[in-house]
N, C-alpha and C positions, 0 to 999 in steps of 0.2 A: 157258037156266038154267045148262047146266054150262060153258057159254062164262064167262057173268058171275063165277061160280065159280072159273072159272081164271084172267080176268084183277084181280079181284080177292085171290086167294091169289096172285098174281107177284111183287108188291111186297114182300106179307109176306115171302115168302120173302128176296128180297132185303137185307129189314133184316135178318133172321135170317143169310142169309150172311154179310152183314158184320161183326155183333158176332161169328157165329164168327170170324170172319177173324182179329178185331181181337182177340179171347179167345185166339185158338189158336197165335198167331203168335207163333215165337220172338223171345225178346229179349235172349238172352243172343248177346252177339259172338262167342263161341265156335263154335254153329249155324249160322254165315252160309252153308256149302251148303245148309242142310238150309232152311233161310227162301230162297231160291231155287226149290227147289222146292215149297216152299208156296205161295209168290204164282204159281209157273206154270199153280196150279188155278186155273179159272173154277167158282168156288162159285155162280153164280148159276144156271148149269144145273144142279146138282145138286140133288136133292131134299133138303130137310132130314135124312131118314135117311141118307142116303148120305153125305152133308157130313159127318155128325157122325161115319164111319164112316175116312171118308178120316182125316178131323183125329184120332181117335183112333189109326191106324195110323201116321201121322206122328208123333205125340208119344210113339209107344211107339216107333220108328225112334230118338227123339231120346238116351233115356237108354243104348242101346246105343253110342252115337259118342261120349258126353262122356266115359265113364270113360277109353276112349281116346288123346280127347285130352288130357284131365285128367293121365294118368297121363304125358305129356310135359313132360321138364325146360323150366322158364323158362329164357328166354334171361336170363344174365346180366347184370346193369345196367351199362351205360356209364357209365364213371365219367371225367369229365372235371376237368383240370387246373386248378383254380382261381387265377388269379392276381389278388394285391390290389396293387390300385394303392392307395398312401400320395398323398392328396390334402389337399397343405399349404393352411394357408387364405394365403390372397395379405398382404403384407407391410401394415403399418400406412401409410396415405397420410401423411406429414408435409410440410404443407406451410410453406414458408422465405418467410419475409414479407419483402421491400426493406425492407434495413438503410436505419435513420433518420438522415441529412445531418446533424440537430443536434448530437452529441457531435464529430463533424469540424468542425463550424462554430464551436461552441465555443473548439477545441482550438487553430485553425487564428489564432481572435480571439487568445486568451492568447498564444501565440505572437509574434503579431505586438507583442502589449503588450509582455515577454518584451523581444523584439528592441529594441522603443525605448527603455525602461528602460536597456540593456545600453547600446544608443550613448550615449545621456545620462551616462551614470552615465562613459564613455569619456572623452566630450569632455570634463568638468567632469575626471578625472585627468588631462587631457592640457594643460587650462588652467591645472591646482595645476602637475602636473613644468613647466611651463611658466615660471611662475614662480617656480617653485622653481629653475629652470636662471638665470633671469636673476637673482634674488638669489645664488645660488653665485658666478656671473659677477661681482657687486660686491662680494661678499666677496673674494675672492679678487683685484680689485683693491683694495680697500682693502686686504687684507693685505702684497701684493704695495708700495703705497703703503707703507704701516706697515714695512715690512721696509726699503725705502729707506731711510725716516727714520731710521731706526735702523743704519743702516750710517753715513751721513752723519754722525750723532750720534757713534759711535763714531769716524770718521774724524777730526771737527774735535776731539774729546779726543785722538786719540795727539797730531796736531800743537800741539797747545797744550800736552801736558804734555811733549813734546822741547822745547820751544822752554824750558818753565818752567825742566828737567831744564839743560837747558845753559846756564842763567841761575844755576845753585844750583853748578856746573860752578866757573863762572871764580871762584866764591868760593875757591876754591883755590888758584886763581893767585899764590901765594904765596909768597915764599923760604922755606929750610928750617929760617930761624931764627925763622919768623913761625908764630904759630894762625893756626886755618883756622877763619874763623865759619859754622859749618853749620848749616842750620835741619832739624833730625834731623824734624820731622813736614812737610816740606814737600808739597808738592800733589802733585808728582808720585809721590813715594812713596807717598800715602795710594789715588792711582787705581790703581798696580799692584797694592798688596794685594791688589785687585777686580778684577785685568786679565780673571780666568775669565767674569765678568758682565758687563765693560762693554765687552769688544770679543768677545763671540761671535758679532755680528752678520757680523762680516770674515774667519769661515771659523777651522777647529783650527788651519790652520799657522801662520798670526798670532798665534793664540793661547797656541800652546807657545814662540815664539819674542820676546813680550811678555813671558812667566810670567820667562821665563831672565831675560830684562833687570830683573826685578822682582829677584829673587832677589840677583844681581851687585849691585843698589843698597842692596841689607843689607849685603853684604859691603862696600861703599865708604864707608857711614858705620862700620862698626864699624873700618874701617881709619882714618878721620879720628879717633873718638873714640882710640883706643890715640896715635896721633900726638898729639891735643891735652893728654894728663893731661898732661904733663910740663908744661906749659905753665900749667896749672890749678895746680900744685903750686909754681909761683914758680920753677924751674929755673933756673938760673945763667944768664944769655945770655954770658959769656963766648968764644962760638965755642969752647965744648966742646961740640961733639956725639955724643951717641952712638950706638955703631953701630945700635941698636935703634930709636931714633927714626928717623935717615935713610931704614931699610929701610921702615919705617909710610909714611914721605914717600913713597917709592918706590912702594908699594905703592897709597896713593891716584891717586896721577897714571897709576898705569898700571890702574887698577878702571876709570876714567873715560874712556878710549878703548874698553875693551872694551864698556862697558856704551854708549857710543854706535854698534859696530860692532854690537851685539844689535837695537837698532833700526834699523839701515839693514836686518840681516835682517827684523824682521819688516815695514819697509814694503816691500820687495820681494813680501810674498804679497798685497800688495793688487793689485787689477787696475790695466795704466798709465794707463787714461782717467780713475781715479779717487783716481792719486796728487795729491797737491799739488806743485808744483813753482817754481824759482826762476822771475824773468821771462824766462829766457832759455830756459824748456824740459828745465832737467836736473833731475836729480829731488837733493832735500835729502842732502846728506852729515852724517848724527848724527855717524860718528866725530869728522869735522872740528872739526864742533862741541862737540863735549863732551872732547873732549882738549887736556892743555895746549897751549898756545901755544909757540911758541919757547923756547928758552934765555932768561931772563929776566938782568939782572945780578943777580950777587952782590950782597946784602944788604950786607955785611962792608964793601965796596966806597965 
């Protein structure tokens, strides 16, 4: 009976130990020797009173060591150095698409148009100066032509108005007791008037040495008319002459050599390919020409 009793009361006891165990047991981290030596007891040999006796001597042990330790400064807190890292966000992705061949292809066409335009528009100036150089070219011989003529033209008038000039000459040929029938508008006078226009083709010096001979042929008719009044006026022929008229005589016959040495000067500035000349190769003597002749007889005679 009292066997049955006591293994029947072992168990109990046992649960009983252990909720004391688990009741009495510190829990505070502070205790940690003091919970060392609580779990050192085997509470299961203990009898219930004794257990509760232990654990209440224990828990009264407990509040003697905590003021103790209690009353011990905390360890100071670690204080550690915080560093922030600045964490950029990463750059925007851009992505660069292959540039498009059409505006180059474009660029590259017009161009090319551009360029044939430019030769075209070349050639077709090259084919105007072109022609434009070959009409210059026949201008310039027709003027060149045209300037000929007109040199020629001027050439065959000096020679036809000496040859006139020294046909109006021998009118003179005259004894001192005779008129002189002068034809005061004759041709050759009328072309010198105009020598400045109708011989510029033959260059200045011709020209100033024409103008001279022009000029001398005023002076040789106003010398025949002063000679002729008397003669107009019915004058004695008696072979009275006066000193005044002889010197008029004088005066004509020697106007008319000069005015032929004026023209051998001005044909001398003509070029000699393109003097006229006698058959034999010499070149025309105007003086010859146009000055009296010999001593003629005396009228009187």
């Amino acid at each position: 009976m009292v066997s049955l009793a006591g293994s029947y009361a072992q168990p109990r006891l046992l649960q009983q130990s252990g909720a004391l165990q688990s009741l009495c047991a510190p829990h505070d981290s502070a205790l940690a020797p003091l919970a060392l030596a609580w779990t050192a007891v085997d509470y299961t040999k203990l009898l219930p009173g004794d257990a509760l006796l232990v654990c209440a001597a224990l828990l009264g042990a407990a509040p003697a060591q905590a003021p103790g330790q209690r009353g011990a400064r905390a360890p100071a807190p670690v204080k550690h150095d915080t560093i922030y890292v600045a964490v950029q966000s990463p750059p925007p992705s851009v992505t660069v698409e292959a540039p498009s061949d059409t505006p180059t292809i474009v660029l590259g066409f017009a161009g090319a148009l551009l360029l044939l335009a430019q030769l075209w528009i070349m050639k077709r100036q090259t084919e105007a100066m072109d022609k434009q150089t070959t009409l210059l070219a026949k201008q310039t011989a027709l003027e060149e032509q045209q300037a000929a003529w007109r040199r020629d033209e001027a050439l065959g008038t000096l020679y036809r108005m000496a040859f006139d000039l020294a046909e109006e000459f021998r009118k003179a040929n005259v004894g001192i007791f005779d008129s002189i029938p002068a034809n005061y508008d004759t041709h050759p006078r009328q072309v010198l008037r105009q020598a400045s226009a109708v011989f510029a083709p033959l260059g200045n010096a011709f020209v100033m040495a024409v103008n001279q001979a022009g000029m001398r042929l005023d002076e040789y008719f106003l010398a025949v008319e002063r000679y002729n009044r008397p003669f107009r006026q019915q004058a004695r022929r008696d072979g009275d002459v006066s000193v005044d008229n002889q010197a008029d005589y004088t005066s004509v016959q020697s106007i008319r050599g000069i005015i032929g040495g004026d023209l051998d000067l001005a044909n001398h500035q003509i070029p000699p390919e393109l003097r006229w000349k006698y058959s034999d190769g010499r070149d025309y003597s105007f003086r010859s020409m146009c000055s009296q002749p010999p001593p003629m007889r005396d009228s009187r005679e």
